[in-house]
N, C-alpha and C positions, 0 to 999 in steps of 0.2 A: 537277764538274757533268757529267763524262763517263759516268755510270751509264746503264747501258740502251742508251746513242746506239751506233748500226752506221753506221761511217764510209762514205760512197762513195771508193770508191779507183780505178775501172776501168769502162768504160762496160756490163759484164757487170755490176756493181753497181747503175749506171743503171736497166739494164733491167728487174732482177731489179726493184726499188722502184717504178718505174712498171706493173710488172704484177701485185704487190701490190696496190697502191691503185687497181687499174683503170684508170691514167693521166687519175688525176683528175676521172673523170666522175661526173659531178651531186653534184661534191663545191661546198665554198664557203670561202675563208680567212674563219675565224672569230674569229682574231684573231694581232695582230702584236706584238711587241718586240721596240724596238733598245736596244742598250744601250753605250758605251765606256768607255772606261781614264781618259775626260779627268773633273775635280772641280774644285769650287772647296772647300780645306778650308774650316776653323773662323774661322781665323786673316785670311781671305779669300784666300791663296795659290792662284793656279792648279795643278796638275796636267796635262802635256799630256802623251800617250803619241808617240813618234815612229813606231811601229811600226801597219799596216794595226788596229787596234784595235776598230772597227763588228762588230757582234756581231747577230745578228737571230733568235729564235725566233718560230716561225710555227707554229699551229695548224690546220689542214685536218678538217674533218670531211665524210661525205658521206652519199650514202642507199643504201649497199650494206653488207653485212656482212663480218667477217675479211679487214681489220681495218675498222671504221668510221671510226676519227679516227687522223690521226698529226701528229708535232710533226714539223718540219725545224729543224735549229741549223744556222745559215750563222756561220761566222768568217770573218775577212778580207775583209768586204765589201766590193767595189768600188763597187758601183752599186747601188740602190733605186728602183723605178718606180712608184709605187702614184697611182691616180686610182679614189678612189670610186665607186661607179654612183650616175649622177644619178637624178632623183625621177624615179618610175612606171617605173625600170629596174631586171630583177635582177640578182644578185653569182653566180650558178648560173656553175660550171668546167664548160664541157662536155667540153672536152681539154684537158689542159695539154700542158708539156714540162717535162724537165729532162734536160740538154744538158752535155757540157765540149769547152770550145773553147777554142784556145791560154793550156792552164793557169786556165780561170776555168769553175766551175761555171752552170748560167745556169739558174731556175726563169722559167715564165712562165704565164698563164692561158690561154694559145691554143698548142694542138697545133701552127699553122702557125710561129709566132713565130721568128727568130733572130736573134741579137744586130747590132746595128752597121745595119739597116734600120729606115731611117726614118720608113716610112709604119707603125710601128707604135706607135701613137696609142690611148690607151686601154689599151692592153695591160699588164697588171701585168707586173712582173718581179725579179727579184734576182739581182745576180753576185756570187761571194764564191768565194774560192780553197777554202773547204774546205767540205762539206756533210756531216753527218752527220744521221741520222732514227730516231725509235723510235717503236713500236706505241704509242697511249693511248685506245683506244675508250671507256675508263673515261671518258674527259672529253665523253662525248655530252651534247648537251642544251646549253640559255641560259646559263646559269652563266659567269661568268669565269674564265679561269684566270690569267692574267695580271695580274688587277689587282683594285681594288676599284670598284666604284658605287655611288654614292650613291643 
């Protein structure tokens, strides 16, 4: 599954990727998957990985060109923070961040955001030891990519 993904390894990566994407303005997560190692087979046997195992692909599109949409693949995810916008509120990124702080990458919907303060309520977020991301403006438009609807 590693085709196409360019790892973050250094906060010059960081950089480089938020001023790609404009750092996320009037972008919106368009959709999320997690995914882990844990099953229940056939047989009804559990599966359970001991190893950080949480896996998260997240779609970002926005209203600017080159590129317009990109995917982010977090591994080793620590932490997940997601709170819908309620009715008559919009999902519109007007800055995000993406952050590495002792050893944990950290994506968030707000420019001001950092990890470990409290008053940040609402605020989406993801920590995960590793972050990698690739270009897919192909995936503009309503369409899922992630999944099927009815």
């Amino acid at each position: 599954m590693k085709e196409n993904w360019i790892p973050l390894n250094t906060q010059e990566d960081i950089d480089k990727l938020i001023n790609i994407f404009g750092g996320f303005h009037d972008a919106c997560l368009k959709e999320l998957y997690m995914w882990t190692e844990h099953y229940v087979d056939f047989d009804l046997s559990m599966s359970i990985s001991d190893k950080l195992d949480t896996r998260i692909r997240a779609l970002f599109q926005r209203q600017w060109e080159n590129p317009s949409a990109l995917e982010l693949l977090f591994e080793e995810v620590t932490r997940l923070s997601i709170t819908p916008s309620t009715e008559n509120y919009d999902s519109i990124i007007y800055d995000g961040t993406l952050l590495y702080k002792a050893g944990l990458f950290y994506w968030a919907d707000d420019k001001n955001w950092t990890p470990g303060k409290e008053t940040n309520y609402g605020v989406n977020w993801i920590a995960a030891k590793k972050v990698s991301w690739r270009e897919v403006s192909q995936w503009m438009g309503k369409q899922q990519r992630y999944g099927i609807t009815k």
